[in-house]
Structure formats: structure tokens, C-alpha cells
Backbone as CSV, one residue per row, in Angstrom:
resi,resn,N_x,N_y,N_z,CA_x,CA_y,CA_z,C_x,C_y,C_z
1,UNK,81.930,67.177,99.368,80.516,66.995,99.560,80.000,68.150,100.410
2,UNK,79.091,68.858,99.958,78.520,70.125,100.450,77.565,69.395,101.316
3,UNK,77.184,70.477,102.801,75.711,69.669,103.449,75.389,71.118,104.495
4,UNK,74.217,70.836,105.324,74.136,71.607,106.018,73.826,71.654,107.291
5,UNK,74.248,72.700,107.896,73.646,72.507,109.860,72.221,72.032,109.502
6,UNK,71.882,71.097,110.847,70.460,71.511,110.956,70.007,71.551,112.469
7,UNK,68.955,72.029,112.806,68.986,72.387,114.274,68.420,71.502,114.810
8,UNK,69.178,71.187,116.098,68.589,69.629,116.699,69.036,70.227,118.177
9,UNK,67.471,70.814,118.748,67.267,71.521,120.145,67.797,72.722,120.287
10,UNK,68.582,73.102,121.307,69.861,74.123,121.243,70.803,73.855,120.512
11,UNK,71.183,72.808,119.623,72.569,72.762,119.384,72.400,72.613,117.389
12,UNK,73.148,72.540,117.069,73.378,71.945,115.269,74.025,70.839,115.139
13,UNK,73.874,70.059,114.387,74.052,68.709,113.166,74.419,68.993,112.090
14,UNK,75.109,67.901,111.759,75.396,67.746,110.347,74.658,66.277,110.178
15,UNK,73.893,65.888,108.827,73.608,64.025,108.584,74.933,63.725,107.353
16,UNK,75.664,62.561,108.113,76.615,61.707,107.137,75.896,61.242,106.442
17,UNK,76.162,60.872,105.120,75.177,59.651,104.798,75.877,58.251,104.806
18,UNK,74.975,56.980,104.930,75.660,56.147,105.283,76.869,55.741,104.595
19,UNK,76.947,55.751,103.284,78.155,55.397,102.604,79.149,56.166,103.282
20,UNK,79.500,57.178,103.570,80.728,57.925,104.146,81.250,57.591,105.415
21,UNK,79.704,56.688,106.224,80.223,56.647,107.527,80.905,55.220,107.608
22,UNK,80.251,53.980,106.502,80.905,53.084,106.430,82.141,53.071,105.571
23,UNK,82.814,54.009,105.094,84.067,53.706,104.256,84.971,54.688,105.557
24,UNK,84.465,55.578,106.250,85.200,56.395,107.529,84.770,54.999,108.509
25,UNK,84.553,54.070,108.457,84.800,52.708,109.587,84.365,53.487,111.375
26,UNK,83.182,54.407,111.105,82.686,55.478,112.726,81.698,54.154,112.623
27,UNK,81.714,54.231,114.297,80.730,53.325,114.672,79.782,54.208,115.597
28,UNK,78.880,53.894,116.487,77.877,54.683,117.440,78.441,55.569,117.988
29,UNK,80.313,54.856,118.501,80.489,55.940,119.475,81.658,57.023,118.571
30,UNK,81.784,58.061,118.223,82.710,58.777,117.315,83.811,59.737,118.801
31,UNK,84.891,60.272,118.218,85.618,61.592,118.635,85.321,62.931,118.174
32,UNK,85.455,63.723,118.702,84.766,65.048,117.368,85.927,66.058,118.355
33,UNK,86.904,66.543,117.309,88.051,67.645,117.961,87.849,68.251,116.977
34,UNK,88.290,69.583,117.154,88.451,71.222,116.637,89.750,70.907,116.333
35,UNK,90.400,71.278,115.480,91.934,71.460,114.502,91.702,72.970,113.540
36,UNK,92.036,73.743,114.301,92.168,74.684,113.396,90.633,75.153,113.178
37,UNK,90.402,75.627,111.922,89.110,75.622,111.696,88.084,74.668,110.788
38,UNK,88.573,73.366,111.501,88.122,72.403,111.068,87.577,71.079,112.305
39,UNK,86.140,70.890,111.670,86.150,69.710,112.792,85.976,68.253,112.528
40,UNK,87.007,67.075,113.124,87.195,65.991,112.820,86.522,65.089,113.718
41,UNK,85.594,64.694,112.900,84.900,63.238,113.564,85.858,61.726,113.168
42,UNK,86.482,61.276,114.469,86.826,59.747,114.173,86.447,58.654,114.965
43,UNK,86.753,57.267,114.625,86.476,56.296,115.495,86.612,55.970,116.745
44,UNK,85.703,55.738,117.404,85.841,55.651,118.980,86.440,54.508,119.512
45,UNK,87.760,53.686,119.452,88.076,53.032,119.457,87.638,52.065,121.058
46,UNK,87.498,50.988,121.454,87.389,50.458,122.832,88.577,50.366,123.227
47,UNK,88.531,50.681,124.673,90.217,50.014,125.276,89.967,48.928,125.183
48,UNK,91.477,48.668,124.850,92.128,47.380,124.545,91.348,46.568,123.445
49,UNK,90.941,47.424,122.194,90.523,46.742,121.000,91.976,46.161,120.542
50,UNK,91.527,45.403,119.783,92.900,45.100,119.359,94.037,44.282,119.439
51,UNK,94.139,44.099,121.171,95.195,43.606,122.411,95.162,42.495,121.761
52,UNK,93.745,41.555,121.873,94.044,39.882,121.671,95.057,39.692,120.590
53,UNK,94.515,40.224,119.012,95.004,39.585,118.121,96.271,40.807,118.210
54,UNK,96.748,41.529,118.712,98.300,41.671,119.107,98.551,40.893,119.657
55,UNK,98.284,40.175,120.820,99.547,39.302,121.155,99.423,38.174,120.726
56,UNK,98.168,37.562,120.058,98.694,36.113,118.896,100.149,36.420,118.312
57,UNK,99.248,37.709,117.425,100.380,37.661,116.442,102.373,38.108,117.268
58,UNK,102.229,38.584,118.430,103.170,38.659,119.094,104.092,37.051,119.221
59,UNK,103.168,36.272,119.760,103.518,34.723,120.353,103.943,34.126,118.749
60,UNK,102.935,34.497,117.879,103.483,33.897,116.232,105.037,34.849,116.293
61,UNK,105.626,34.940,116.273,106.624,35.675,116.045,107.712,36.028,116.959
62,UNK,107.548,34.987,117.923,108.212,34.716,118.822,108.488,36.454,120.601
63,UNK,107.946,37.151,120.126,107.625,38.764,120.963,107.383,38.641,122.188
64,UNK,107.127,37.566,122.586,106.391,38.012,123.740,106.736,37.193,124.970
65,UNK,108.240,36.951,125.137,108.958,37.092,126.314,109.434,38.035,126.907
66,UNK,109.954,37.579,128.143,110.501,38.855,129.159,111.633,39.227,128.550
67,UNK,111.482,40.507,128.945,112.691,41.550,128.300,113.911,41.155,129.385
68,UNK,114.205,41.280,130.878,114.488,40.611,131.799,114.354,38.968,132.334
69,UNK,115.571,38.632,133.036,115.510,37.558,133.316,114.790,37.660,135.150
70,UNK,113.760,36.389,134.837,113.245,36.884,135.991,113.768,37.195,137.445
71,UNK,113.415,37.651,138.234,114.525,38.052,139.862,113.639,37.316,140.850
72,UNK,114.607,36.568,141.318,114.016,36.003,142.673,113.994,36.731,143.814
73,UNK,112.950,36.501,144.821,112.789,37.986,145.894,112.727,36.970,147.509
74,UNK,112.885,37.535,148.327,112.748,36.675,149.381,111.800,35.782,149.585
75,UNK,110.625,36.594,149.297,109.285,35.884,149.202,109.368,34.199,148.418
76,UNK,110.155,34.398,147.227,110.231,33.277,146.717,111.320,32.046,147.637
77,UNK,112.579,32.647,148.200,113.292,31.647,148.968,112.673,31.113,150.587
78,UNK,112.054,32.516,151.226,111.194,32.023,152.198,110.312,31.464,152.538
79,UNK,109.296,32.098,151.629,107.898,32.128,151.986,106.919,31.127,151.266
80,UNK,107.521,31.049,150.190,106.794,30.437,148.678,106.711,28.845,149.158
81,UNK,105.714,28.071,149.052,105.618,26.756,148.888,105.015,25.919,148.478
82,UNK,105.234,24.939,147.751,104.574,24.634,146.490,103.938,23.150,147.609
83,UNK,102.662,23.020,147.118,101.723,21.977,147.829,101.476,20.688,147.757
């Protein structure tokens, strides 16, 4: 798909049109890196998109215990007391 700069203040644009931006899944916020002589706009992902339905599907599948067995620390033989 051919398109062109267009000038927006000091700087240049390109317009996606919407079909491209909804099958490229870019939302408001994009990435835009230089590779060579090429530049890639992608999705701006949120931290921790994602997390919840990772660890459902973690707990479905049994994942998501301790790798370690837990360690008792002084705090727990001294200090700790249950009410």
C-alpha cells in the first residue's frame, strides 16, 4: 500500500486507514522503532496486560505453586502469633 508524508507542524505523518489499524490490533497508544531503514509501528501493550488470565489459566493447569518448599525464619518461631 503506497501513501504519503504529510506535514503536521514541524514534523510528518503518515494516515493508516482504519482497516489496517484494526487487523494490526494498534490501539491509541502505538511503539514506533527504526530497524534498518524501516519504521515499525506496534501495539502499546499495558503492564501487566494479560497477567490475570495467565494465572487462571496457570491455576487450570495446576502452575502455580511454589517452586520451593516454604522456609521457616525466626520471625515465624519467635515472633509470629496467631490471635
Amino acid at each position: 500500500m503506497k501513501s504519503r508524508l504529510i506535514r503536521i507542524g514541524n514534523s510528518r505523518g503518515v494516515r493508516l486507514p482504519k482497516p489496517l489499524i484494526e487487523e494490526a490490533g494498534l490501539g491509541e497508544e502505538v511503539e514506533i522503532q527504526v530497524r534498518g531503514s524501516a519504521v515499525v509501528i506496534t501495539s502499546r501493550a499495558a503492564p501487566r496486560e494479560g497477567w490475570a488470565e495467565a494465572a487462571r489459566q496457570m491455576r487450570a493447569r495446576g502452575d502455580d505453586r511454589l517452586l520451593d518448599e516454604p522456609t521457616r525464619t525466626r520471625f515465624d518461631d519467635e515472633d509470629w502469633r496467631w490471635r
